[in-house]
BAZAMAR-721176 format. One record per residue: residue number from 1; x, y negated, z negated of N, C-alpha, C, CB in turn. Coordinates in steps of 0.001 Angstrom, whole numbers, plus 524288, in hexadecimal, padded with zeros to 5 digits. Glycine has a CB too. Example, Ala and Ser with C-alpha at 12.3 -4.5 7.8 and 13.67 -1.06 7.14 Angstrom:
BEGIN
@n=1	nxx=83386	nyy=8163A	nzz=7E188	caxx=8300C	cayy=81194	cazz=7E188	cxx=83390	cyy=80CE4	czz=7E188	cbxx=82C2C	cbyy=81179	cbzz=7DCAA
@n=2	nxx=83232	nyy=808CA	nzz=7E458	caxx=83566	cayy=80424	cazz=7E41C	cxx=83264	cyy=7FFE2	czz=7E142	cbxx=83704	cbyy=80256	cbzz=7E9A3
//
This chain:
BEGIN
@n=1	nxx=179BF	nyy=5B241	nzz=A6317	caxx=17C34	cayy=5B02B	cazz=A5E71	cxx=1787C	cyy=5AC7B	czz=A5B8C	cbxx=18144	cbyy=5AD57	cbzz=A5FE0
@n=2	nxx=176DF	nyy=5A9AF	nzz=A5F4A	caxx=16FB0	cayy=5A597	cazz=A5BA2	cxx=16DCE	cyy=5A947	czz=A59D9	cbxx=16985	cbyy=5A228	cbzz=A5FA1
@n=3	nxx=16C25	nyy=5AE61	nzz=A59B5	caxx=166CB	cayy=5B0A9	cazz=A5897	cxx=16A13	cyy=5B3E9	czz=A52E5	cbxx=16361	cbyy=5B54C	cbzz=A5EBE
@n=4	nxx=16FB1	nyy=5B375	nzz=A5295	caxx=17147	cayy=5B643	cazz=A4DD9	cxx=170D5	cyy=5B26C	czz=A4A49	cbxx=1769F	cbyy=5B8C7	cbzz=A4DCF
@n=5	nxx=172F0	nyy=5AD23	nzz=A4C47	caxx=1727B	cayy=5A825	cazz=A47DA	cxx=16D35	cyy=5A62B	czz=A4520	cbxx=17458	cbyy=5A316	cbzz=A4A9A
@n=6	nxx=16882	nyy=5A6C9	nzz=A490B	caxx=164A7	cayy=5A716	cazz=A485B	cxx=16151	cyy=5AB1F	czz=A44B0	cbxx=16404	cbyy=5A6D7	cbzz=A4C1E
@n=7	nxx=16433	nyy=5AE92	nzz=A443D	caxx=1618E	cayy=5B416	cazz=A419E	cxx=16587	cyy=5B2E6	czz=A3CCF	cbxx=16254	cbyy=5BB50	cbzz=A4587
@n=8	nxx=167AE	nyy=5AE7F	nzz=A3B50	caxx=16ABA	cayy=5AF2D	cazz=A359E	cxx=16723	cyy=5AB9F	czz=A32D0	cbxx=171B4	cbyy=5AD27	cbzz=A3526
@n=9	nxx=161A6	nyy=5AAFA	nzz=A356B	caxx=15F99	cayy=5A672	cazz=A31B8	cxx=158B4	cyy=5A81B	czz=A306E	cbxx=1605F	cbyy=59F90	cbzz=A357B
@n=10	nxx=156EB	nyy=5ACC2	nzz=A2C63	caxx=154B6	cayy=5AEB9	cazz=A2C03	cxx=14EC3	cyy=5AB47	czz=A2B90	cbxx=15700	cbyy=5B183	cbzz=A2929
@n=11	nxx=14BC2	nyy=5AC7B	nzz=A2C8A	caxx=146EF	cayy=5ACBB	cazz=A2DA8	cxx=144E8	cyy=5A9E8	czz=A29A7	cbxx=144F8	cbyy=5B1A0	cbzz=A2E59
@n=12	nxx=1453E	nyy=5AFB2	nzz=A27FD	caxx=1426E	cayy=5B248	cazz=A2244	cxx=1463A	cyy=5B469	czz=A2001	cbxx=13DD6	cbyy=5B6CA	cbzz=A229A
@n=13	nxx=14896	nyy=5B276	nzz=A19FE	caxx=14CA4	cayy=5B48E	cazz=A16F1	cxx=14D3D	cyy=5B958	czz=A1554	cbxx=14CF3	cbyy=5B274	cbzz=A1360
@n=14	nxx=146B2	nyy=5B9E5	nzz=A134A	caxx=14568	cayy=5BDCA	cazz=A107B	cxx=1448B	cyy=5C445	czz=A1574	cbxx=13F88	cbyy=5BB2F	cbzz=A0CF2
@n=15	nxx=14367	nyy=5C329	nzz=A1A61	caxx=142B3	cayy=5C658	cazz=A1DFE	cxx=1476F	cyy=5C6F5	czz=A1F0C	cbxx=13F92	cbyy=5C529	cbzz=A21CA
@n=16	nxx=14B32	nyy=5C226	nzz=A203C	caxx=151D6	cayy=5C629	cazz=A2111	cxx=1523B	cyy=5C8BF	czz=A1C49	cbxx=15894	cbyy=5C241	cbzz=A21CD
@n=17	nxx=151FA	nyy=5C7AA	nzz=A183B	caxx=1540C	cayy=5CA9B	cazz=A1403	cxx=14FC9	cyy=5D2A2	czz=A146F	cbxx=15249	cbyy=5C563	cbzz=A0D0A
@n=18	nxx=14BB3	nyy=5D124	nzz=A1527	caxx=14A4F	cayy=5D612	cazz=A14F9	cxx=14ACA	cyy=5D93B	czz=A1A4D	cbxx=14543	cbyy=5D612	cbzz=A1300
@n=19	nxx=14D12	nyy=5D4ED	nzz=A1E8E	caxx=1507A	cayy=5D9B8	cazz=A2358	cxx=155A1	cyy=5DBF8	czz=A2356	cbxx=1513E	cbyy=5D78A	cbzz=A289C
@n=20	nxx=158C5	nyy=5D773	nzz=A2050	caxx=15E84	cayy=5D8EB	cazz=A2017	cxx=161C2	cyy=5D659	czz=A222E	cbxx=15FA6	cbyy=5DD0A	cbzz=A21C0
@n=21	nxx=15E85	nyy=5D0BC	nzz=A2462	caxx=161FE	cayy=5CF3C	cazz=A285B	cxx=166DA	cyy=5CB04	czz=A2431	cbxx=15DE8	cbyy=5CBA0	cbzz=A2DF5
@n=22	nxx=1698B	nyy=5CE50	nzz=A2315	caxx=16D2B	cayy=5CADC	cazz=A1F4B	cxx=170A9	cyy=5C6A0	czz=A219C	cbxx=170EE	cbyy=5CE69	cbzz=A1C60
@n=23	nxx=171E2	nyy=5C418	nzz=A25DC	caxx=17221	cayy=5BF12	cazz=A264E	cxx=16E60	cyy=5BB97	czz=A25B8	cbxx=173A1	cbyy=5BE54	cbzz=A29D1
@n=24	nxx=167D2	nyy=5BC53	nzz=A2898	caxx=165D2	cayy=5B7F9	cazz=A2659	cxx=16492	cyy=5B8F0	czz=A205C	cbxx=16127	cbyy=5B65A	cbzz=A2969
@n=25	nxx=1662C	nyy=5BCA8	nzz=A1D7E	caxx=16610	cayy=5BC8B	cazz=A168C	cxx=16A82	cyy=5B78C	czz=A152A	cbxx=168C1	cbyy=5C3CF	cbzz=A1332
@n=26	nxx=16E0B	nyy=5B8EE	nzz=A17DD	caxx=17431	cayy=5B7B4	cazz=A14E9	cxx=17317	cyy=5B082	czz=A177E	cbxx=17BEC	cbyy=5BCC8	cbzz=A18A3
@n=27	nxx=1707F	nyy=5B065	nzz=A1A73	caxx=16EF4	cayy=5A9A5	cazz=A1E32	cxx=16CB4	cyy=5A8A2	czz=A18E1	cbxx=16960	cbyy=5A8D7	cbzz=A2539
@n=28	nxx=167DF	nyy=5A95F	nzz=A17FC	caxx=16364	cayy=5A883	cazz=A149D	cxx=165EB	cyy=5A7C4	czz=A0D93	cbxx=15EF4	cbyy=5AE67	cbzz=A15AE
@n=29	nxx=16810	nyy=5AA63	nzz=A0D84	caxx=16B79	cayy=5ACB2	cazz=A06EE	cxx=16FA2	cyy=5A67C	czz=A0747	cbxx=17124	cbyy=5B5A0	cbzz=A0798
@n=30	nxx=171D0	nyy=5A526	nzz=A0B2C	caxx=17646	cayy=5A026	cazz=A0BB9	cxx=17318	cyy=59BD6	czz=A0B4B	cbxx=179DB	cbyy=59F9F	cbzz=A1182
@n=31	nxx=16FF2	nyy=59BB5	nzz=A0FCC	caxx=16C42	cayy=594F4	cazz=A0FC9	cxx=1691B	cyy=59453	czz=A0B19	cbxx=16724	cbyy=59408	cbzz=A1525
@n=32	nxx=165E1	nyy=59919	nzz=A0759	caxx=1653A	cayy=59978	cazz=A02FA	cxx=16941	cyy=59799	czz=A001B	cbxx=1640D	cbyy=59D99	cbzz=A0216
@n=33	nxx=16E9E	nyy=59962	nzz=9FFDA	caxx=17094	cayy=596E4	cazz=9FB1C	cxx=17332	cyy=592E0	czz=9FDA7	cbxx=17410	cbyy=59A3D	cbzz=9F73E
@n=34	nxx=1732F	nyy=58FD5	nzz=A0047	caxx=17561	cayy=58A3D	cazz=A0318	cxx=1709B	cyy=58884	czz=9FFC8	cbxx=175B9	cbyy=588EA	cbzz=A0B08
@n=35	nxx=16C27	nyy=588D9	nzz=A00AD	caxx=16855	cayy=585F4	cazz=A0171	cxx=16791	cyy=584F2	czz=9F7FF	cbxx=16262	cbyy=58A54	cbzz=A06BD
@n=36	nxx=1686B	nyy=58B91	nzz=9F5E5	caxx=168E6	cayy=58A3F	cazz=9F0DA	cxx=16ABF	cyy=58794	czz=9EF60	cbxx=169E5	cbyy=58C3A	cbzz=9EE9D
@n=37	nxx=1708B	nyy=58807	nzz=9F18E	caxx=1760B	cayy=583C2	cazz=9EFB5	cxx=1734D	cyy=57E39	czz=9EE50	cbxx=17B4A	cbyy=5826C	cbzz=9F5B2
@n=38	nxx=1704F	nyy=57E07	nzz=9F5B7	caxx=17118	cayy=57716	cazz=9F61E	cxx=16C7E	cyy=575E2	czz=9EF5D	cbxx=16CF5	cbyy=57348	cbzz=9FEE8
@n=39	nxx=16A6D	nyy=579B8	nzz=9EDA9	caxx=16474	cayy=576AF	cazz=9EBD4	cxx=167E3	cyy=57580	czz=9E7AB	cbxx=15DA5	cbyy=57A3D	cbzz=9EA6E
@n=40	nxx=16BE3	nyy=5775C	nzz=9E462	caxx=16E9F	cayy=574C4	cazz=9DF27	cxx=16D55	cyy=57921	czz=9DB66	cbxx=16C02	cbyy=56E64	cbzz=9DCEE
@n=41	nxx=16A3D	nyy=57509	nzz=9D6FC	caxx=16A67	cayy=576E9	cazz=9D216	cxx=16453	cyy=57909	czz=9D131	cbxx=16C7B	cbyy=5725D	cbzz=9CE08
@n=42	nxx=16032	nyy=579A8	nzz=9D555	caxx=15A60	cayy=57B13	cazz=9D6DF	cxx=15C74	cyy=580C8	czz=9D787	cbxx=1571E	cbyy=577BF	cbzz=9DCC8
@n=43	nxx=15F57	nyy=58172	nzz=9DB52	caxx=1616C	cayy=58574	cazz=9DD3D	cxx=1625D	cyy=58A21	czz=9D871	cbxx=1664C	cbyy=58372	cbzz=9E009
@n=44	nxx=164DE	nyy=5887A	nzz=9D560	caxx=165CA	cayy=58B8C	cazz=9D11E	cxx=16309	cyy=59229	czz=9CEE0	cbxx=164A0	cbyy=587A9	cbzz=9CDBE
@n=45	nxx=15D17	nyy=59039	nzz=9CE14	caxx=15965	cayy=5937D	cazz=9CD4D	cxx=15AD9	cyy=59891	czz=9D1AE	cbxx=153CB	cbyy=5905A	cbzz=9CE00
@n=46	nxx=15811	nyy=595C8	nzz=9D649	caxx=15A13	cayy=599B6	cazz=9DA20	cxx=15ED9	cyy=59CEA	czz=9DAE3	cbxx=15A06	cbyy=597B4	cbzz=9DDBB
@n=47	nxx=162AB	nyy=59C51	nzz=9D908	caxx=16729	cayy=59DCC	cazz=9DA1B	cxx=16929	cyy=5A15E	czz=9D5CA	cbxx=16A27	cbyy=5997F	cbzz=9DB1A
@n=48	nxx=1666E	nyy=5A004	nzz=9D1D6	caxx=1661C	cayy=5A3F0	cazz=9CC34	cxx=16361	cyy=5A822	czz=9CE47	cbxx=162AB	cbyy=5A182	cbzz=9C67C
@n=49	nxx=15F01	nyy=5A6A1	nzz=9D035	caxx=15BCF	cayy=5AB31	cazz=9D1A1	cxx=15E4D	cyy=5AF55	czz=9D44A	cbxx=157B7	cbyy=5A9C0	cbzz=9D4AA
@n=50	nxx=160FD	nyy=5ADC7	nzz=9D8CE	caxx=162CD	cayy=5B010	cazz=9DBC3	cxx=16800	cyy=5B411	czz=9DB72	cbxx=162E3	cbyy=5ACD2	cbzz=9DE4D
@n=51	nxx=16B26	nyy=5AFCE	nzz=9D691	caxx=1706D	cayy=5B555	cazz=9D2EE	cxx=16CEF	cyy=5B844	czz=9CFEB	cbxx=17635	cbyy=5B29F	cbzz=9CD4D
@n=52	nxx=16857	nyy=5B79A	nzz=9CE56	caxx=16689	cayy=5BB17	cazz=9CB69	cxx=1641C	cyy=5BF40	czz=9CE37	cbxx=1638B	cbyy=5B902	cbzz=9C819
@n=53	nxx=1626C	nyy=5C0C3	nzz=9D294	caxx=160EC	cayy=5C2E3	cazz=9D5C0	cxx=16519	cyy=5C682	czz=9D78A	cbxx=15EF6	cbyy=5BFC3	cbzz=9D8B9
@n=54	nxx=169D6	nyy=5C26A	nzz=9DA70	caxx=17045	cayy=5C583	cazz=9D838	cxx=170B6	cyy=5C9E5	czz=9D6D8	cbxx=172DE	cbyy=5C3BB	cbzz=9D3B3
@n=55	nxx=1710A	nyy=5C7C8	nzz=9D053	caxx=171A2	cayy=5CA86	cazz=9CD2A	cxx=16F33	cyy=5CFBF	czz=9CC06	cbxx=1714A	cbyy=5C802	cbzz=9CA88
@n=56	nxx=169BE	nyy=5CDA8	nzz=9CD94	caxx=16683	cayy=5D1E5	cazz=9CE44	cxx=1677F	cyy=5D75F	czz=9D070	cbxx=16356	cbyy=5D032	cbzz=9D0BD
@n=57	nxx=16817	nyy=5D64F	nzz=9D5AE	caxx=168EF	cayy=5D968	cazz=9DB6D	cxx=16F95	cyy=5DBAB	czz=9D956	cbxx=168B8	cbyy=5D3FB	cbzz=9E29B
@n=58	nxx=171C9	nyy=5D94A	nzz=9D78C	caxx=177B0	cayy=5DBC1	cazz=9D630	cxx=17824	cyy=5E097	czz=9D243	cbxx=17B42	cbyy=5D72D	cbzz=9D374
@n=59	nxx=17351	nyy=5DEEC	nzz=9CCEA	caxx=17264	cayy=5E320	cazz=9C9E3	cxx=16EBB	cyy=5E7DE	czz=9CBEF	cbxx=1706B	cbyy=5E102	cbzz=9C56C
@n=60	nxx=16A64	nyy=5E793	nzz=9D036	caxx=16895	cayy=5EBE5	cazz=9D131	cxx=16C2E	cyy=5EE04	czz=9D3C3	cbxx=16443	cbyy=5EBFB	cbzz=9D33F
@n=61	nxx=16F7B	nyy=5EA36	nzz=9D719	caxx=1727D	cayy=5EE8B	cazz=9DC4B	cxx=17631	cyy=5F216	czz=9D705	cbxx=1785A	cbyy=5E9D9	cbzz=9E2E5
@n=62	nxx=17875	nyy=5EF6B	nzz=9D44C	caxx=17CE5	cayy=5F3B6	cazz=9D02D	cxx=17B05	cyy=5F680	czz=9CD8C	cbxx=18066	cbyy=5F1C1	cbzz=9CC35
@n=63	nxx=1734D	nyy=5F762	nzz=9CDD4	caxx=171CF	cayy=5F9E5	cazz=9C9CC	cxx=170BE	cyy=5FF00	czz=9D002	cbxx=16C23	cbyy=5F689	cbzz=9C4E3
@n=64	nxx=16F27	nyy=5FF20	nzz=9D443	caxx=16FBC	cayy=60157	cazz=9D7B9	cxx=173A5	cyy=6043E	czz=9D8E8	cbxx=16F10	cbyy=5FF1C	cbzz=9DA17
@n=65	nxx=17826	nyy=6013F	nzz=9D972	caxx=17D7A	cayy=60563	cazz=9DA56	cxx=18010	cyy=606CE	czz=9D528	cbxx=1827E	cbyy=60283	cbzz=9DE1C
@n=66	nxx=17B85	nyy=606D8	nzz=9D0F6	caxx=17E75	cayy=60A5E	cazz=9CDF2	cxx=17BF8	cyy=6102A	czz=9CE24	cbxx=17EC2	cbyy=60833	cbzz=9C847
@n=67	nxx=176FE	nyy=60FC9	nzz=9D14C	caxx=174BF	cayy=6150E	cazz=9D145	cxx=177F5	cyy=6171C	czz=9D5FD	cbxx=16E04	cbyy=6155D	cbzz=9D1EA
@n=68	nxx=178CA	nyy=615DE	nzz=9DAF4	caxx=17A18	cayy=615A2	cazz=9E06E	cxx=17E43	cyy=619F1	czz=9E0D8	cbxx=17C1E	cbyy=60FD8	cbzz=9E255
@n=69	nxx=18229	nyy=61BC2	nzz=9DBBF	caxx=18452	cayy=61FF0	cazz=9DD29	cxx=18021	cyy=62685	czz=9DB0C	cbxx=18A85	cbyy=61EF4	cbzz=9DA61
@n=70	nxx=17D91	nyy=6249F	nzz=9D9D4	caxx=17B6A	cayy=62A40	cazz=9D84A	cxx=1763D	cyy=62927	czz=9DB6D	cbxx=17A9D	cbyy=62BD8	cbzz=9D106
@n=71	nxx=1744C	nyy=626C8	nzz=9DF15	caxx=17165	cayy=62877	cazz=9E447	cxx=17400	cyy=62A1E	czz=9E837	cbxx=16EA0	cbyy=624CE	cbzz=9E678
@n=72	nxx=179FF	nyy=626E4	nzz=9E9F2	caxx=17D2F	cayy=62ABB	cazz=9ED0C	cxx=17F72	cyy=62F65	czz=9EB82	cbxx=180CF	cbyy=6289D	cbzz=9EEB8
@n=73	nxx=17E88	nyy=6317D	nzz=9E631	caxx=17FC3	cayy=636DF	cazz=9E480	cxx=17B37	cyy=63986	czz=9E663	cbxx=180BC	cbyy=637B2	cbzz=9DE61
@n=74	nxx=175F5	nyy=63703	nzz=9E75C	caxx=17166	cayy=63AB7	cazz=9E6FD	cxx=171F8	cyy=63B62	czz=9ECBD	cbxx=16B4A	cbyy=63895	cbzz=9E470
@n=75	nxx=172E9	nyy=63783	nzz=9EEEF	caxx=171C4	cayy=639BC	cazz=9F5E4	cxx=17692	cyy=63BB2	czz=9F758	cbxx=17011	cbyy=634B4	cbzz=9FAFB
@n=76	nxx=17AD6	nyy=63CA7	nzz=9F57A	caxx=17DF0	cayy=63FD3	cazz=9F7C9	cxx=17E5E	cyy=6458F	czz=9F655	cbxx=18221	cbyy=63DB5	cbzz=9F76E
@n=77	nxx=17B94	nyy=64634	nzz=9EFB7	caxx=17AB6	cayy=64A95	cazz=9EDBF	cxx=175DD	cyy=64D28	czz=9F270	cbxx=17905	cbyy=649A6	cbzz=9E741
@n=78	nxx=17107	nyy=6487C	nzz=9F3DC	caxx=16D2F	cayy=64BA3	cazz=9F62F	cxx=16D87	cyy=64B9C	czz=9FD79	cbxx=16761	cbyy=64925	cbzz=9F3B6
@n=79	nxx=17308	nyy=64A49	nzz=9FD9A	caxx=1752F	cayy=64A70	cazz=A0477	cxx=178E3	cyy=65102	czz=A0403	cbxx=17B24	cbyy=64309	cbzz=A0695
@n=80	nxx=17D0E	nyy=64FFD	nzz=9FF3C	caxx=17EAC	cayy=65636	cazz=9FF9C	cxx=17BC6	cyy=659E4	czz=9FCC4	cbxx=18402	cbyy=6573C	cbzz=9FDC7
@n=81	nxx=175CD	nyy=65A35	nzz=9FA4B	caxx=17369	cayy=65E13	cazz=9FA3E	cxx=16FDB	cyy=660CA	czz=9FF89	cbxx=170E5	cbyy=65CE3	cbzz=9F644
@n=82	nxx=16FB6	nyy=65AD3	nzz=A011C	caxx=16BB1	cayy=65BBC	cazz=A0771	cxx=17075	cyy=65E6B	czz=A0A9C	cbxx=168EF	cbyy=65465	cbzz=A0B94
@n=83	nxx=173F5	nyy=65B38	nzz=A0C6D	caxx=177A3	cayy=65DF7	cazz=A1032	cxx=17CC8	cyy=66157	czz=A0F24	cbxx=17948	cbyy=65A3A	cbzz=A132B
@n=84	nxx=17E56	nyy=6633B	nzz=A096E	caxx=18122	cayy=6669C	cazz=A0A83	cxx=1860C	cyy=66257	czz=A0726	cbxx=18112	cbyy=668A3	cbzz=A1134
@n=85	nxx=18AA3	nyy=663C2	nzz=A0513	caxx=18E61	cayy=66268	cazz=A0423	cxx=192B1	cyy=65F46	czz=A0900	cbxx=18F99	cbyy=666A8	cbzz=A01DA
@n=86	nxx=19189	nyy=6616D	nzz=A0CF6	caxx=196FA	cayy=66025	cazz=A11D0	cxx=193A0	cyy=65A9D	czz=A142F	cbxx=19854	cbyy=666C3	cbzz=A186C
@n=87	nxx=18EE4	nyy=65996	nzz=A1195	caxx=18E1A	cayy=653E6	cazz=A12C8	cxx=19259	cyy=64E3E	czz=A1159	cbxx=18922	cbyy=65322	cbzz=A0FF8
@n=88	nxx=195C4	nyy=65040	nzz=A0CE7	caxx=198FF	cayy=64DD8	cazz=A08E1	cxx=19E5B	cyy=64CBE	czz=A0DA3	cbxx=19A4E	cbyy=65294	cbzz=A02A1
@n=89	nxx=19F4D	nyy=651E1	nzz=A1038	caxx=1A508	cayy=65231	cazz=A11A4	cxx=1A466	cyy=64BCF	czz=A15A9	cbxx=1A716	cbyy=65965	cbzz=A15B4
@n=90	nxx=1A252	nyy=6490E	nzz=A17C2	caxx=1A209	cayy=64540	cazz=A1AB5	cxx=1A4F2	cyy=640AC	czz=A1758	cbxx=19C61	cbyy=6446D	cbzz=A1C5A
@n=91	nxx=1A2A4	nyy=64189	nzz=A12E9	caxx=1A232	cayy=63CAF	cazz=A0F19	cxx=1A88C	cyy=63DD9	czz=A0DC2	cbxx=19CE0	cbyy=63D01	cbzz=A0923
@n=92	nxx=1AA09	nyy=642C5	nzz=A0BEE	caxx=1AF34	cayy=6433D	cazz=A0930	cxx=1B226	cyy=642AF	czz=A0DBD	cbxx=1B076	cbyy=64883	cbzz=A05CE
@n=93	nxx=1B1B0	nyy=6424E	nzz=A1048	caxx=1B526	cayy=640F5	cazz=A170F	cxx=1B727	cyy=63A28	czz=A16C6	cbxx=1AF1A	cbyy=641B3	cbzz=A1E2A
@n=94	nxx=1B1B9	nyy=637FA	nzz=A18C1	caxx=1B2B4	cayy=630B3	cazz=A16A9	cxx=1B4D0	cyy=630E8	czz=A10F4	cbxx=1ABDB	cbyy=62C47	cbzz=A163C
@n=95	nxx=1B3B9	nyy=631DC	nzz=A0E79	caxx=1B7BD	cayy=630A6	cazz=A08EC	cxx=1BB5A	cyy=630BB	czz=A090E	cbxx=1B805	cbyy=632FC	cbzz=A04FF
@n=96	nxx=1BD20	nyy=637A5	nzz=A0BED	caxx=1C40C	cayy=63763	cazz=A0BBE	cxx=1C622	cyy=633B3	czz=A0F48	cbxx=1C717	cbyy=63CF3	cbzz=A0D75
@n=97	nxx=1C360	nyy=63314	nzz=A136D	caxx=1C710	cayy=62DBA	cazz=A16F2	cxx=1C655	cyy=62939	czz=A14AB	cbxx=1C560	cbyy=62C40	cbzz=A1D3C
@n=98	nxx=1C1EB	nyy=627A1	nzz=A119C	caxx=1C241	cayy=6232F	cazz=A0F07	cxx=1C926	cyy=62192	czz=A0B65	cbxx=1BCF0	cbyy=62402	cbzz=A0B09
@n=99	nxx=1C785	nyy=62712	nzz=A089F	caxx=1CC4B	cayy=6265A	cazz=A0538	cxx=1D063	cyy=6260D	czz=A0874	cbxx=1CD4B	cbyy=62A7E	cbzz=A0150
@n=100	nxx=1D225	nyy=628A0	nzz=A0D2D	caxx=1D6EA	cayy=62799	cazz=A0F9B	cxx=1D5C5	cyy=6237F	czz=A10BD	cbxx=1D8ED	cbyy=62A73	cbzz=A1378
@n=101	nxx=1D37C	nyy=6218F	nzz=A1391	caxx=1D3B4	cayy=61A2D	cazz=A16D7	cxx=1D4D3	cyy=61748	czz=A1139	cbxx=1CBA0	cbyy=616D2	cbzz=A1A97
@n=102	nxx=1D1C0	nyy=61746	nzz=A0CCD	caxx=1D389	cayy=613E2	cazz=A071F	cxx=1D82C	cyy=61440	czz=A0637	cbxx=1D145	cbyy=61572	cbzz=A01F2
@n=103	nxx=1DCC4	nyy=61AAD	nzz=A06A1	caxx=1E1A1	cayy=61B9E	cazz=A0442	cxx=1E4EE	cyy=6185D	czz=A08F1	cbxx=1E31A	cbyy=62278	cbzz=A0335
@n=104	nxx=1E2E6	nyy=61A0E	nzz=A0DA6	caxx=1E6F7	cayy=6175D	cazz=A11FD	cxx=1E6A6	cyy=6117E	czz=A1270	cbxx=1E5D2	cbyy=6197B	cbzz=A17E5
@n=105	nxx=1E1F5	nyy=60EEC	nzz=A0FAC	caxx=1E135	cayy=608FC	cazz=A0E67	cxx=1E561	cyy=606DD	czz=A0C06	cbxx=1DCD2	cbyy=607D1	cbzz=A0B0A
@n=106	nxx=1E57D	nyy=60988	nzz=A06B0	caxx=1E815	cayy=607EC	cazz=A021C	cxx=1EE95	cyy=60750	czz=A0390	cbxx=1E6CD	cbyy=60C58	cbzz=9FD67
@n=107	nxx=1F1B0	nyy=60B93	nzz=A063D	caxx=1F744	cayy=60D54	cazz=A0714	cxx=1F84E	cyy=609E0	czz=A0C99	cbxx=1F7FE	cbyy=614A8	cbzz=A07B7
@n=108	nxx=1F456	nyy=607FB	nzz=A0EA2	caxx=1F599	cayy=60454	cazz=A14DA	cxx=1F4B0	cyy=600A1	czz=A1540	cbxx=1F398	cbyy=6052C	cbzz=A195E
@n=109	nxx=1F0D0	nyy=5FEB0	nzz=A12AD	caxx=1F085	cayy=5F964	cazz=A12CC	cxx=1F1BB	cyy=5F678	czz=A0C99	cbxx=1EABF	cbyy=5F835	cbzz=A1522
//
């Protein structure tokens, strides 16, 4: 249990961030903004920077998933040209139970 508490307190910020280890990100991302808070009205700059960056990352991701349905058109067009049409029947299987578990959601609970 020491060696998990110990591993929430990264090193190197920038090395958890490029492993993944997203607790010491989410450690690092908090004592960062404890530490912005405390500075006041210095702080400021930084913190602009940082919604703007935001902002940033929010407009590529929506400029991304607006292409995102017509690459999953391309790989499913180039999964049932590779394997055949009855690759689909799997998929139309989970759907229809989807839809039953959603209809039996709605009328039971």
């Amino acid at each position: 249990m020491v060696d998990v508490f110990l591993d929430i307190v990264p090193l190197n910020p920038i090395d958890s961030m490029s492993k993944g280890n997203m607790l010491q990100v989410i450690f690092f991302a908090m004592i960062f903004g404890f530490g912005l808070s405390a500075v006041g009205e210095r702080g400021k700059t930084i913190l602009h920077f940082f919604e703007g960056c935001a902002e940033v990352m929010i407009k590529v991701t929506n400029m991304v998933m607006a292409y995102a349905p017509i690459g999953v058109f391309g790989l499913i067009a180039f999964t049932v040209d590779s394997h055949g049409a009855a690759v689909l029947l799997p998929l139309i299987k989970v759907i229809g139970i989807m839809y039953v578990a959603y209809i039996f959601h709605v009328f039971f609970c």
